[in-house]
Wavefront OBJ file of the C-alpha trace (Angstrom):
o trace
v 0.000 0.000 0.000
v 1.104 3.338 -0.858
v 1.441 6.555 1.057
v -1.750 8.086 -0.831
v -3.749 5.038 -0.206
v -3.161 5.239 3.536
v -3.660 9.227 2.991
v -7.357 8.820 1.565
v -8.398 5.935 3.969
v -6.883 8.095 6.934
v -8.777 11.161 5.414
v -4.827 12.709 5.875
v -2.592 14.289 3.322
v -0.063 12.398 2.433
v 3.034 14.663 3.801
v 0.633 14.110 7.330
v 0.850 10.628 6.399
v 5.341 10.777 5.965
v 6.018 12.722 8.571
v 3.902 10.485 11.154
v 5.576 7.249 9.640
v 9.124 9.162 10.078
v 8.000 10.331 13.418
v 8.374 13.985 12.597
v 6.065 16.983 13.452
v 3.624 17.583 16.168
v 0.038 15.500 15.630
v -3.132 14.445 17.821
v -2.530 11.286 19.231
v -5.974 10.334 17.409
v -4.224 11.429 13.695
v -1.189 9.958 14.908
v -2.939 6.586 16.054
v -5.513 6.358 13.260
v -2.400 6.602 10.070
v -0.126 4.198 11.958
v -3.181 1.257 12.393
v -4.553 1.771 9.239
v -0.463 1.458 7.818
v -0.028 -2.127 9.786
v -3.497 -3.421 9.089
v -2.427 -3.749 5.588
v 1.582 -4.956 5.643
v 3.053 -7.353 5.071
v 3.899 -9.826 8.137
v 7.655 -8.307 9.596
v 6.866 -4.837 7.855
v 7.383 -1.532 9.401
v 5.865 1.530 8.483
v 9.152 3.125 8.028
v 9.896 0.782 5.685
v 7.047 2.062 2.914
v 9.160 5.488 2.749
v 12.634 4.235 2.548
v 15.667 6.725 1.932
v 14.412 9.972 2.430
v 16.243 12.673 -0.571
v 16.175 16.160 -0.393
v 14.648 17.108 -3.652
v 14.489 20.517 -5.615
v 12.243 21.585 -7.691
v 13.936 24.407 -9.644
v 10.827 26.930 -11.298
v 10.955 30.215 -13.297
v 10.629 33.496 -10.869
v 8.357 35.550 -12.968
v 5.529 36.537 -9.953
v 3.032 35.026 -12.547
v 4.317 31.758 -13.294
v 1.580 29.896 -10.963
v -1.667 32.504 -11.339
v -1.736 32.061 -15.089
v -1.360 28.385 -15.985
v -3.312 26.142 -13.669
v -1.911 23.223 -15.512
v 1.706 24.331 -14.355
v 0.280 24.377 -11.087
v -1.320 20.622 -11.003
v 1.506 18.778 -12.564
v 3.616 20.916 -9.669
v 1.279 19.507 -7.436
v 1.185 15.916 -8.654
v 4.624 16.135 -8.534
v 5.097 17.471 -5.330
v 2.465 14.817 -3.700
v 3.996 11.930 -5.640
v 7.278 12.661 -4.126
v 6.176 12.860 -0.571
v 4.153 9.887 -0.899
v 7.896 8.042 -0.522
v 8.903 10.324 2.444
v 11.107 12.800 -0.021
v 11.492 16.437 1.115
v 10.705 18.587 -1.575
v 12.085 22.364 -1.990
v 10.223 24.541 -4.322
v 12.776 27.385 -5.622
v 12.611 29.911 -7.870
v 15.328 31.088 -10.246
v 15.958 33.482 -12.752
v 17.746 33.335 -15.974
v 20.326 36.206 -15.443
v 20.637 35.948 -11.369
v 23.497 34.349 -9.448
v 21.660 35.397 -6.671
v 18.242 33.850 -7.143
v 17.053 31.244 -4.651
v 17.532 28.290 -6.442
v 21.515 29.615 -6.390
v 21.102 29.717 -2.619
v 19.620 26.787 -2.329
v 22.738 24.753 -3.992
v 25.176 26.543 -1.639
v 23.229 26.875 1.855
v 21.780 23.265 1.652
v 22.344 19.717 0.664
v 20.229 18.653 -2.208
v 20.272 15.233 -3.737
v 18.621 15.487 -7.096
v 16.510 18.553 -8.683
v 14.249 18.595 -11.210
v 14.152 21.536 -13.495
v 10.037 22.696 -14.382
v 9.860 24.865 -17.474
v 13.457 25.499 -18.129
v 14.742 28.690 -19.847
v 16.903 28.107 -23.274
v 20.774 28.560 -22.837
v 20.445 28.565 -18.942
v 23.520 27.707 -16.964
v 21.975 26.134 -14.014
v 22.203 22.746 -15.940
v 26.085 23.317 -15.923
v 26.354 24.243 -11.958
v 24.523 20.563 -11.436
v 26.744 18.901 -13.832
v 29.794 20.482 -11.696
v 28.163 20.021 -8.219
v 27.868 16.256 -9.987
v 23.962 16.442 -8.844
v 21.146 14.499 -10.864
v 18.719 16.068 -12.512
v 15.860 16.262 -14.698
v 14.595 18.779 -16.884
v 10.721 18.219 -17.831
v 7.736 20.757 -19.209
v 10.305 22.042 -21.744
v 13.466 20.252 -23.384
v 17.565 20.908 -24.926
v 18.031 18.405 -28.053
v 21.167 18.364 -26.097
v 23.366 14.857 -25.358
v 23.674 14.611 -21.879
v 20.860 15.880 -20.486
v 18.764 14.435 -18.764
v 14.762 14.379 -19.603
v 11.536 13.336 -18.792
v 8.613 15.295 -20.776
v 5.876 15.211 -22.815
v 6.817 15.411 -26.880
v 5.623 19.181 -27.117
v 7.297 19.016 -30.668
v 4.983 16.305 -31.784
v 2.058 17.732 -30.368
v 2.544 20.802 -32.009
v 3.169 19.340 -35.523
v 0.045 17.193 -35.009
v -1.929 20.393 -34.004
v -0.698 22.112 -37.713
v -0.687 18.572 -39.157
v -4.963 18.623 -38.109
v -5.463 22.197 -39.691
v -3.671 21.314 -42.878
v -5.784 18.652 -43.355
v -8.809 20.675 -42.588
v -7.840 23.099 -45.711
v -5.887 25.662 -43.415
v -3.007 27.152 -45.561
v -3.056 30.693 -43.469
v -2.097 29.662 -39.922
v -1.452 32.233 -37.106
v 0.348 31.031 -34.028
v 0.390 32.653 -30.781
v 3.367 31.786 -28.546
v 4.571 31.522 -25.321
v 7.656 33.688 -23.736
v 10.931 33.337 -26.262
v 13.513 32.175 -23.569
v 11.147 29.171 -22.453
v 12.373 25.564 -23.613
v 8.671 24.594 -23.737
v 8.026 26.946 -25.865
v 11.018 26.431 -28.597
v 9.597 22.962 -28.480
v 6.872 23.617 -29.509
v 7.582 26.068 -32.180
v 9.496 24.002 -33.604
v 7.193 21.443 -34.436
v 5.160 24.178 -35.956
v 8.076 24.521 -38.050
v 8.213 21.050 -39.013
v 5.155 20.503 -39.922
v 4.935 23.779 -42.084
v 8.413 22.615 -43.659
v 6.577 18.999 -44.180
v 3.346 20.087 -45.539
v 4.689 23.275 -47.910
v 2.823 25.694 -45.835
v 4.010 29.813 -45.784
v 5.843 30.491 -42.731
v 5.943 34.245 -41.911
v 7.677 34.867 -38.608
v 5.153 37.866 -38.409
v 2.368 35.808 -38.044
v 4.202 34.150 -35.175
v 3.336 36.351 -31.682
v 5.341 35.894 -28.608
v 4.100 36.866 -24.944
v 3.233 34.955 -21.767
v 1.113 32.153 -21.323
v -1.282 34.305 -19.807
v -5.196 35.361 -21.394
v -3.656 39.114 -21.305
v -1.523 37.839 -24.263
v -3.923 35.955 -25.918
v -6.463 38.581 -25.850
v -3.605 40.945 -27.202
v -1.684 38.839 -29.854
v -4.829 38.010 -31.984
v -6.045 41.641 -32.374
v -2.501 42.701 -33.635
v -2.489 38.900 -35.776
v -5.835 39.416 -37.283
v -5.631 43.370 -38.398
v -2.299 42.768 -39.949
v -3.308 39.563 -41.601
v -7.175 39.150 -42.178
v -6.963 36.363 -43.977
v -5.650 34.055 -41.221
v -7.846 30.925 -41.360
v -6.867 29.044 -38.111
v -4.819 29.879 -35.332
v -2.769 27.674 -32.973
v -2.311 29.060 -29.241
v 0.503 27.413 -27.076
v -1.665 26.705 -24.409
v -5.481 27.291 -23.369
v -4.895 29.927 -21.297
v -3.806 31.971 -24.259
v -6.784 30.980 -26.232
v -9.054 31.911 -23.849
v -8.096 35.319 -24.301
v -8.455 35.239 -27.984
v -11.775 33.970 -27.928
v -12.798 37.598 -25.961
v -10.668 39.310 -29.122
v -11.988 37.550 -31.499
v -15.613 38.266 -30.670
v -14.823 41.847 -29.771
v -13.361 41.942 -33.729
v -16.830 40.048 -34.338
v -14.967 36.829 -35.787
v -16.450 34.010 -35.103
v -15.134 30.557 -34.277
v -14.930 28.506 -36.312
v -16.966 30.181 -39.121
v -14.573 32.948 -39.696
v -11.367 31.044 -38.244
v -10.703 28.111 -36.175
v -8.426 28.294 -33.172
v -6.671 25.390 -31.152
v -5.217 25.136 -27.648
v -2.695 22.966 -25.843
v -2.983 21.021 -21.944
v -6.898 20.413 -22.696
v -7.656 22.301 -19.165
v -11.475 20.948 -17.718
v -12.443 24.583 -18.567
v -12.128 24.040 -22.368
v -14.543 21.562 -22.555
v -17.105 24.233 -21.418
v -16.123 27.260 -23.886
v -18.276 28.074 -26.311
v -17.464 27.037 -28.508
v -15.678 24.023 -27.060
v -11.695 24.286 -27.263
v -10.091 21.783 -30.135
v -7.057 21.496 -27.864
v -3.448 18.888 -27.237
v -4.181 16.589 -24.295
v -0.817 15.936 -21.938
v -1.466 13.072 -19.613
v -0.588 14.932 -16.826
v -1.093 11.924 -14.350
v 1.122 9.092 -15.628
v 4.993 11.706 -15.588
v 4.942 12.282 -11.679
v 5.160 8.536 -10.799
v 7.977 8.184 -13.926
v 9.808 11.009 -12.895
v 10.518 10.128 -9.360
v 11.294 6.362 -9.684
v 13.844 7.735 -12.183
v 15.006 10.294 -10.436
v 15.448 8.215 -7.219
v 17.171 5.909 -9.775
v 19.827 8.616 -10.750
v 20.330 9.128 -6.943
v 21.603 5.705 -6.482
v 22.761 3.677 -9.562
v 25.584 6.156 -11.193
v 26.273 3.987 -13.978
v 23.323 5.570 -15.659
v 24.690 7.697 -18.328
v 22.031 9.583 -19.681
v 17.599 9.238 -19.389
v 15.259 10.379 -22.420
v 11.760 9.684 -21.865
v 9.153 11.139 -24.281
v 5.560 10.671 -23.209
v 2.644 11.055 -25.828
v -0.090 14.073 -26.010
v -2.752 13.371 -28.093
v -5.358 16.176 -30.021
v -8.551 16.420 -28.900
v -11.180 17.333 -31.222
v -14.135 19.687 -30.878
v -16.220 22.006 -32.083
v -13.468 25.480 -32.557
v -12.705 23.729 -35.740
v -13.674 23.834 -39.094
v -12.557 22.622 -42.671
v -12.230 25.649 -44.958
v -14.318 24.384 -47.400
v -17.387 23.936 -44.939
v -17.097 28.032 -43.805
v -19.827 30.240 -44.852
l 1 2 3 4 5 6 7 8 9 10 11 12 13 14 15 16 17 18 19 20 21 22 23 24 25 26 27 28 29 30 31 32 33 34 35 36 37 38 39 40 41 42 43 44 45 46 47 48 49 50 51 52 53 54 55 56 57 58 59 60 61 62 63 64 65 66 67 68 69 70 71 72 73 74 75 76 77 78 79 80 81 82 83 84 85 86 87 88 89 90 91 92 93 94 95 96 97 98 99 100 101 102 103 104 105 106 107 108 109 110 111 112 113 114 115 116 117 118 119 120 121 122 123 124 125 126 127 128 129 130 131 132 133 134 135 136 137 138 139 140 141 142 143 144 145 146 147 148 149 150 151 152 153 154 155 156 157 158 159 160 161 162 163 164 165 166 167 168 169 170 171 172 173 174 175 176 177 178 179 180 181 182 183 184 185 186 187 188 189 190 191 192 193 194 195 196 197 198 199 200 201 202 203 204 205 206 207 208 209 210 211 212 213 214 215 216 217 218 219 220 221 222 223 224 225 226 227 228 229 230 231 232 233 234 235 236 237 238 239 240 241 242 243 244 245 246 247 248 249 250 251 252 253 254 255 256 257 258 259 260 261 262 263 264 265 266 267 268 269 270 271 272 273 274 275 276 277 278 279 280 281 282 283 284 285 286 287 288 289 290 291 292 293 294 295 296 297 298 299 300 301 302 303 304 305 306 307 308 309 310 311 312 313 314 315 316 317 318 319 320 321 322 323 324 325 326 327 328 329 330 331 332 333 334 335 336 337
């Protein structure tokens, strides 16, 4: 039985349920009672509790530092907090740090000098940042994941954002779109470039006109969104579909578009990416990429515990699928009126 099993039966969370099986922090003697009987009703015979936690790693989780990073994408937030719970759920202590792309000074640079950290994982890297090199010298394992280098040698577990991006222009091409406007997230994010470049693939693969002006860079934030398709559709009014790099952003444009009075998908279609619950319930309903946002926390920390201990693991590249989900902010060209 897992930590989160014992969690929901003891109606605990499951960093109550480490730190009573570690003996750590001050609980009711009821709580304390209730997670330790429910744990040894269902071991093993010559089980301890301890021994569902194991080695206990200190863990960083290494984030951008832009104040906005967890108001705008609620998606970033639940695969944080997936990750976060999965990680406890084997008695890990998990630091959440920020960092910033030109700071020596930023708290995940603290962090590496003031305290002893056993792995990190970086969360939405930034392109060309040196914090990969200062774990390579501090000979620290890490991950990076929402957001990849093409890189040998580092380390990865993520969702193929390239591939779900070529898919999403793949799905307009074959819907008639030959005008595509994309609306992209901020230039120095890995995630980002990722995805862009399957864009670029797929427009490469399927002889589609790529005009860097119809390609609009900003947050992933609705303020963008809501922004970037005014200035896409006045300069280029015959834009047929356009492809947002996540739903947040789309959201936005669907308030621009129907303050421009263009309606989707009639007058053009428009696609997200992470398939938030929200999108299902726009009207019209988001076509949108689906990440399975469940299945990477598991992965990454049994590999990242695996990277802790076996060091003749040279390198880890795991690519998990997305898949496009269909609905009605869609339409061939040939069926608009």
């Amino acid at each position: 039985m897992k930590l989160k099993e014992i969690a929901k039966k003891a109606n605990v969370s499951i960093s109550t349920v480490s730190r009573i099986i570690n003996n750590q922090g001050n609980f009711s003697e009821e709580t304390r009672r209730k997670v330790l009987d429910i744990a040894n009703e269902h071991l093993k015979p010559g089980v301890v509790p301890s021994k569902l936690v194991g080695i206990a790693y200190n863990i960083a989780i290494i984030v951008p530092g832009n104040n906005d990073f967890f108001d705008n994408d609620p998606s970033t937030s639940a695969d944080l907090n997936h990750l976060k719970e999965e990680f406890e759920a084997y008695g890990h202590q998990i630091h959440i740090v920020k960092h910033s792309l030109d700071s020596q000074s930023s708290p995940a640079y603290k962090l590496l000098s003031e305290e002893k950290v056993d792995a990190a994982i970086i969360f939405d890297p930034f392109v060309n940042d040196k914090m990969f090199e200062e774990f390579e010298k501090l000979g620290i394992p890490y991950l990076l994941t929402n957001g990849r280098t093409y890189k040998n040698g580092h380390n990865y577990i993520d969702y193929d954002n390239r591939k779900g991006a070529y898919e999403v222009i793949r799905y307009l091409h074959e819907h008639g779109h030959q005008k595509i406007g994309i609306i992209a997230g901020p230039r120095n994010h890995l995630v980002n470039l990722n995805r862009l470049d399957g864009c670029k693939d797929a427009f490469r693969d399927f002889k589609l006109p790529w005009f860097d002006s119809n390609v609009l860079m900003g947050a992933f934030d609705p303020a963008h969104g809501y922004e970037a398709v005014k200035q896409l559709m006045s300069g280029e009014p015959s834009i047929t579909a356009i492809f947002t790099f996540n739903d947040i952003i789309a959201f936005g444009a669907m308030k621009g578009l129907a303050e421009m009075k263009i309606r989707i998908p009639k007058d053009v279609s428009l696609v997200g990416f992470d398939d938030l619950k929200l999108s299902e319930f726009m009207v019209p309903p988001l076509t949108t990429v689906r990440r399975f946002r469940y299945d990477i926390s598991s992965i990454i920390v049994k590999v990242l515990t695996e990277l802790i201990t076996n060091k003749n693991i040279s390198e880890v590249n795991i690519s998990l699928k997305t898949e496009l989900i269909e609905r009605e902010s869609c339409a061939s060209v040939v069926n608009k009126v």
